[in-house]
C-alpha positions in Angstrom: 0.0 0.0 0.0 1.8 3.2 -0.9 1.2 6.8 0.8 -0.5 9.3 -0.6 0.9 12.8 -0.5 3.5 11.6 1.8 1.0 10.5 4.8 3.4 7.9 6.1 6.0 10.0 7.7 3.3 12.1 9.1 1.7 9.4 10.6 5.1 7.6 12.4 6.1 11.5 13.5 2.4 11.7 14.8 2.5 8.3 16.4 6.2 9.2 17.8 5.2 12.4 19.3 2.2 11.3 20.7 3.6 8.3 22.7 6.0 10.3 24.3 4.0 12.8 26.0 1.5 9.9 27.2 4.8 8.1 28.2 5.6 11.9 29.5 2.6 12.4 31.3 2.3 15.4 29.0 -1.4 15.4 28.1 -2.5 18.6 29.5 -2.3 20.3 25.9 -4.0 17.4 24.2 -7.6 17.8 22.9 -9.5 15.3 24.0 -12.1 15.9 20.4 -8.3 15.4 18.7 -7.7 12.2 20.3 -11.1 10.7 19.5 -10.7 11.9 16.0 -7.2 10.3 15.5 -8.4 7.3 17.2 -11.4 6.8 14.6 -9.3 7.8 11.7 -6.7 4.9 12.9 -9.7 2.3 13.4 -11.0 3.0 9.4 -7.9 2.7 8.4 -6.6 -0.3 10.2 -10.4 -1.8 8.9 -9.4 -0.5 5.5 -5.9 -2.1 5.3 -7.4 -5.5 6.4 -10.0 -5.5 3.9 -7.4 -4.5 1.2 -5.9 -8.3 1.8 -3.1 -6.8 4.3 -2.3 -8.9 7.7 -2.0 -6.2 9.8 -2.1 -6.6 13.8 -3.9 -3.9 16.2 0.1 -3.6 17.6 2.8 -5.5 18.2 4.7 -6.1 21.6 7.4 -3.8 21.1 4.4 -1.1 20.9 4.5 -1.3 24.5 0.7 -1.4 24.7 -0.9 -3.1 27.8 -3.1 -5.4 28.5 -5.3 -3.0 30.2 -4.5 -0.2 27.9 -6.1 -2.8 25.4 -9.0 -3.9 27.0 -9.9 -0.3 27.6 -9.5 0.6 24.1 -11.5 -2.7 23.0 -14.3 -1.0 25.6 -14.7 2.0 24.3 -14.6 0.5 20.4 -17.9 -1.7 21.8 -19.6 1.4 23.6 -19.1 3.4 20.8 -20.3 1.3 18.2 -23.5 0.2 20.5 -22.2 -3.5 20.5 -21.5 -5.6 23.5 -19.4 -8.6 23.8 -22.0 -11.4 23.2 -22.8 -9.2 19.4 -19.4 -9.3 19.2 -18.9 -13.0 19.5 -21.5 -13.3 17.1 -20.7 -10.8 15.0 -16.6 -12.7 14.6 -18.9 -16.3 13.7 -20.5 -14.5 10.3 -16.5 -14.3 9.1 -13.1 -12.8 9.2 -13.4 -9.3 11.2 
């Protein structure tokens, strides 16, 4: 999958930045309505890239996320979509998510 307009190195400099002032502590400046946005935008195109035949995991262990870190975020993906875990069980039986 190429770039377009040279969105690759904005992306790795975005994630860069953005994991050292969580791992910083550094959030005070961060919009919360920027966060959400980013987060959405990375879930379309994470959905995007898997439905364009690419094996792509959610992260990797070097990423450094944690368990709980991940569960939260698997939370909020449920509440915001309106699904619970049973729908989503059901949901992963219909095929490949």
């Amino acid at each position: 999958m190429s770039s377009p307009d040279g969105l690759g190195p904005a992306v790795a400099d975005c994630a860069r930045r953005l994991d050292a002032a969580v791992s910083a502590g550094a959030l005070e400046g961060l919009p919360a309505e920027g966060v959400r946005r980013l987060f959405a935008a990375a879930v379309r195109a994470h959905v995007a890239t898997r439905e364009a035949g690419v094996e792509l995991p959610a992260f990797l262990p070097e990423d450094g996320v944690t368990a709980t870190e991940a569960a939260a975020a698997a939370q909020a993906l449920l509440d915001a979509a309106g699904l619970n875990p049973f729908e989503l069980t059901m949901w992963s039986r219909l095929g490949r998510l």
